[in-house]
C-alpha positions as CSV (number, residue, x, y, z in Angstrom):
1,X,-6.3,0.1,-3.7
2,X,-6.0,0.2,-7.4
3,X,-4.4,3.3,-9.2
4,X,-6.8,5.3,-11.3
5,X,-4.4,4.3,-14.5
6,X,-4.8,0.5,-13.1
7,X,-8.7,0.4,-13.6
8,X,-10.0,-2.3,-15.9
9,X,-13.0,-0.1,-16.9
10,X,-15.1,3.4,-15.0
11,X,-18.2,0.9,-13.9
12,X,-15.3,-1.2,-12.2
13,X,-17.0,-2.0,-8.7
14,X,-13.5,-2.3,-6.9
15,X,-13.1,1.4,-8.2
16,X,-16.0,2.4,-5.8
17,X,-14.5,1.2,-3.3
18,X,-11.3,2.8,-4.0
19,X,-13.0,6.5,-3.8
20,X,-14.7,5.8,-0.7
21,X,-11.4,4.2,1.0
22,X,-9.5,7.7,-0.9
23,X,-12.5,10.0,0.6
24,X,-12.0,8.5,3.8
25,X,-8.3,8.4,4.3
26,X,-8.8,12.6,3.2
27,X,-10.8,13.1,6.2
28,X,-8.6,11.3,8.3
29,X,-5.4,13.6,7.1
30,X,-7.8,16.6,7.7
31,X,-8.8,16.1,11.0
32,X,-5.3,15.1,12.0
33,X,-4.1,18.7,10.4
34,X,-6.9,20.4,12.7
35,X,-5.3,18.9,15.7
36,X,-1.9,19.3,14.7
37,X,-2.5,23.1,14.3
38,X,-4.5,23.0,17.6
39,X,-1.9,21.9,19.2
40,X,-4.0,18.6,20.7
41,X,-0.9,16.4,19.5
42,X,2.0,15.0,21.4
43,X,5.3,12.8,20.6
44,X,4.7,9.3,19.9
45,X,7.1,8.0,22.7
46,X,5.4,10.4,25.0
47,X,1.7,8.8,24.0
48,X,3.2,5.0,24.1
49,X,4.9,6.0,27.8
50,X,1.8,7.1,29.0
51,X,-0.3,4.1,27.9
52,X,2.8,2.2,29.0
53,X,2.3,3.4,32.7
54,X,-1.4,2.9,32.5
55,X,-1.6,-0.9,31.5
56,X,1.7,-2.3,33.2
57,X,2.8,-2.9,36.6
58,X,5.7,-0.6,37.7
59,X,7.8,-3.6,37.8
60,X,7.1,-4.2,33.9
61,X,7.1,-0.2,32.4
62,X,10.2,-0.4,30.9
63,X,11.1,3.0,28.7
64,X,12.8,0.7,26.1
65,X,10.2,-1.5,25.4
């Protein structure tokens, strides 16, 4: 993604691109606020356990993997 200073010219097609991936990436960090504040989050080794359990044999589910 190019820097607003790094753009060759304002027609520059990759620029376009650029504010959509930008106007994207903002909704993203807004929805993720919303369920943050919702409280609809958890830990990260919490969600990776859990999908742990789900796909691998109790034999395999190692914590430290």
């Amino acid at each position: 993604m190019k820097l607003p200073e790094q753009s060759a010219s304002a027609g520059d097609p990759q620029d376009a691109v650029s504010d959509e991936e930008v106007s994207l990436l903002l909704k993203v960090l807004a929805l993720t606020d919303r369920q943050v504040a919702a409280g609809k989050v958890r830990p990260a080794a919490e969600a990776f356990a859990e999908i742990r359990r789900r796909l691998l044999p109790p034999s395999r589910a190692n914590p430290y993997f």
